[in-house]
C-alpha positions in Angstrom: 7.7 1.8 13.5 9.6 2.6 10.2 8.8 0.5 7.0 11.1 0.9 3.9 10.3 0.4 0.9 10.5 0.8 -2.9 7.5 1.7 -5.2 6.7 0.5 -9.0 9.3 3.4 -10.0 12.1 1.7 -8.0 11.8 5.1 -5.7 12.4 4.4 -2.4 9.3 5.0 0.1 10.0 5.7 4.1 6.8 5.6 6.7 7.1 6.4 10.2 4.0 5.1 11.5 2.9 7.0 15.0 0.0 7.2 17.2 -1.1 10.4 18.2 -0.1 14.1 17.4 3.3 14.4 15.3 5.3 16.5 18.0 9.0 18.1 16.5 10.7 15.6 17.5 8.4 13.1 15.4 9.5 15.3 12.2 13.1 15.5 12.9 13.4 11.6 13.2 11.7 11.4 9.9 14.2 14.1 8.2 16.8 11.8 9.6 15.3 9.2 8.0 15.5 10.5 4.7 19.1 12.4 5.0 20.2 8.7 6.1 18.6 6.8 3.2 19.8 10.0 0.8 23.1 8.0 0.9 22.3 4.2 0.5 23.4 2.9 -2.4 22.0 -0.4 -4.3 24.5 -2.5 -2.5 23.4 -1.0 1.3 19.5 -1.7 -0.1 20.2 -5.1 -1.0 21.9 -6.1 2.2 19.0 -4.8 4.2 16.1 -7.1 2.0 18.5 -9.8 2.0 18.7 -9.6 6.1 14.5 -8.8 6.1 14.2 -11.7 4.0 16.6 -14.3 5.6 13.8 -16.4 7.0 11.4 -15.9 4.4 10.7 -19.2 2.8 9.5 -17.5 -0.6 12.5 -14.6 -0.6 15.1 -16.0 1.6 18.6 -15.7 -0.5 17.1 -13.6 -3.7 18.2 -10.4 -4.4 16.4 -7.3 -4.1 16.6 -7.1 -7.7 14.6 -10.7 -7.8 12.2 -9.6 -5.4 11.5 -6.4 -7.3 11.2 -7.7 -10.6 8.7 -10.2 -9.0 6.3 -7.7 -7.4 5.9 -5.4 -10.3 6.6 -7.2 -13.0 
């Protein structure tokens, strides 16, 4: 399982969650991971919340800016 998120500093945070030992190929799916989200953009992140959020009653059709600004602010 891979959750993506975005931390206080608006950084953006990647966990591959595993059971088990890490074997190489654990670690290469993870680098992939981070050369893939090296080139999202705002736009690219804020399609992907907006798609999470889509049947969320409190977040459905908000922005990821909205959502951010109401978790940390």
């Amino acid at each position: 399982m891979v959750l993506i998120g975005i931390d206080a500093s608006g950084d953006l945070v990647i966990v591959e969650l595993k059971k088990g030992k890490t074997p190489r190929e654990v670690i290469a799916q993870i680098l992939e991971y981070a050369a893939w989200s090296s080139q999202l953009e705002y736009n690219d992140l804020d399609n992907l919340a907006r798609s999470y959020y889509s049947n969320d009653k409190n977040n459905s059709g908000k922005s990821l800016k909205e959502i951010f600004q109401e978790v940390f602010t």
